[in-house]
N, C-alpha and C positions, 0 to 999 in steps of 0.2 A: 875675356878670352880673346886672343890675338889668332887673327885669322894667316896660317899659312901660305907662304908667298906664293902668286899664283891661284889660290884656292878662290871662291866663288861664294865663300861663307862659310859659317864655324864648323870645324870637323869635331868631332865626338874624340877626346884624347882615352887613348887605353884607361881603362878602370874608373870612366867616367859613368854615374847610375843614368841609368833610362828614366826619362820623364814619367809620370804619372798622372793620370786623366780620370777626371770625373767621366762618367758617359753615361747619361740615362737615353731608355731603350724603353719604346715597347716592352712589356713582356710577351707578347708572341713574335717580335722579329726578334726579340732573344733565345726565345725557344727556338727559331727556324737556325739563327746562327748558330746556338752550342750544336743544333743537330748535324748540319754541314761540318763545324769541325771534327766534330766525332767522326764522322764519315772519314777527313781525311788524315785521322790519327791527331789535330791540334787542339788546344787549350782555348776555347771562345777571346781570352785575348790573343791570342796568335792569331787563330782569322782575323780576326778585325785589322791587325797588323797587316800583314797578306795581303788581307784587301785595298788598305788604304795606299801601302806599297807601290801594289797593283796599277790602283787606277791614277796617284801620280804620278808614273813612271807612263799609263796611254797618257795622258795631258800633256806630256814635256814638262812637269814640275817636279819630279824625284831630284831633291839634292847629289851633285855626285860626290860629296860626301859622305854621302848616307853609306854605311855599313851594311853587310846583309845582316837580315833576321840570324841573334844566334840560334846556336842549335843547345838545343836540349836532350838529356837523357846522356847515355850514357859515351862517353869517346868512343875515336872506332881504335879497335886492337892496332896497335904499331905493326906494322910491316916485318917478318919475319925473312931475314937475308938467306934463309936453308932451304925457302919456300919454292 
């Protein structure tokens, strides 16, 4: 993959898949995590997402090519011009 001029390292191109990670866990800080996303409506991998986001983003280490987290569920309604 060729890094964009300017760019600071590999950008993720349109319709590029997301990596996938092995991760073993505790089973009770897996229980604590699936409970916290439940709380805030996410998917135990989406916190963990979030999370890691999160905290390299206070580090100074979030790539700024890093894309946001997509979203899931359902689009929002198109904008109705009569509205």
């Amino acid at each position: 993959m060729t890094e964009p001029s300017g760019g600071a390292g590999p950008r993720r191109r349109p319709g590029q898949q997301r990596k996938q990670v092995l991760l073993r866990l505790d089973p009770l800080v897996y229980d604590a995590l699936a409970r916290w996303a439940g709380d805030e409506l996410r998917s135990a991998n989406a916190q963990i997402e979030f999370l890691l986001r999160r905290a390299l983003a206070e580090a100074g280490r979030l790539p700024g090519g890093a894309g946001p987290i997509p979203r899931r569920g359902r689009p929002p309604a198109p904008e109705r011009p009569d509205a």
